[in-house]
N, C-alpha and C positions, 0 to 999 in steps of 0.2 A: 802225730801223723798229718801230713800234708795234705788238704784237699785235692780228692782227683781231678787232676788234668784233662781237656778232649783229648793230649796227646796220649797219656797214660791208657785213659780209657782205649782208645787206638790200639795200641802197644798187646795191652792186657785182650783187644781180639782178638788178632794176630795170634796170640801166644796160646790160646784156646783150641786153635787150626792148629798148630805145632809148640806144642810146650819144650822142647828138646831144643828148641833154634837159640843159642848160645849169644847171637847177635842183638835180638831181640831182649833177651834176659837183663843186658849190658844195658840196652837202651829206656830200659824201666824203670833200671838205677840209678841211670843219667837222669832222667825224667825227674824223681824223688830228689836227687839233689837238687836237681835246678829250682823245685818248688822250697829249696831248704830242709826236705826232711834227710839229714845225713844219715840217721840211723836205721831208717828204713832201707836207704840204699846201702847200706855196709852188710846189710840182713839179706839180702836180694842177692849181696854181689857174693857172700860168704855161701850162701845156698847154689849159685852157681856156679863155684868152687868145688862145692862138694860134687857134681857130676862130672866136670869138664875141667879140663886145667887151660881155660880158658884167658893167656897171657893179659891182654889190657885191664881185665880183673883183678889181679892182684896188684898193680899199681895203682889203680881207683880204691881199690880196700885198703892197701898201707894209707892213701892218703887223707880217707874218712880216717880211719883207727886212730891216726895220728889228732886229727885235730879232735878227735872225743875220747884222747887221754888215755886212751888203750892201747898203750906203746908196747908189752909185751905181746898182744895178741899180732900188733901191724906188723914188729919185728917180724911174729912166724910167717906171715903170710908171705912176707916179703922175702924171706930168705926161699921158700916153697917157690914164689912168683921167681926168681933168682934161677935159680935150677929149672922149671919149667921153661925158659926164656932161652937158656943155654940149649937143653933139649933139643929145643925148635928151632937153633940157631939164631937166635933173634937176639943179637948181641946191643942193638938201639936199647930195648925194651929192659933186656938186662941192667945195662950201664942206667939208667933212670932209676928202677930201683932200689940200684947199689946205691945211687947217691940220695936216695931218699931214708935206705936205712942209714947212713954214714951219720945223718943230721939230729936221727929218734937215737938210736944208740951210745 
């Protein structure tokens, strides 16, 4: 696990005031990556998943999943991230994706 950041630490106030902010959630995981811990942010971004189907999430998670060799799990999310992206019309967000499962599969 990565040493905390002031940004984290930041992030993790904020999130205390409103645990539910979705935006916030994302940027905690960006935070964890950016320190290098990927698995903490794949943990972060999978649990933010499970509340919200939160699009930029699921292509941050296929692309942790991917580079820590957990290509069936990225797969699911990615195909879920897929369909949520359609849903919301977000054909950009789709088409990335698509072309991130084309490359694990």
């Amino acid at each position: 696990m990565a040493a905390r950041t002031p940004r984290m630490q930041q992030i993790e106030e904020l999130l205390a005031e409103d645990p539910t902010d979705s935006f916030l959630r994302y940027g905690l995981a960006m935070e964890y990556r950016s320190a290098g811990d990927d698995a903490t942010a794949a943990e972060l971004l999978k649990k933010l998943l499970q509340d919200t189907p939160y699009v930029p999430a699921y292509l941050m998670v296929g692309q942790l999943l991917n580079e820590l060799g957990k290509w069936e799990e990225a797969i699911t999310l990615l195909k879920q991230g897929i369909q949520q992206a359609q849903n919301q019309g977000n054909d950009h967000a789709a088409g990335e994706m698509q072309g991130l499962l084309a490359t694990i599969e």
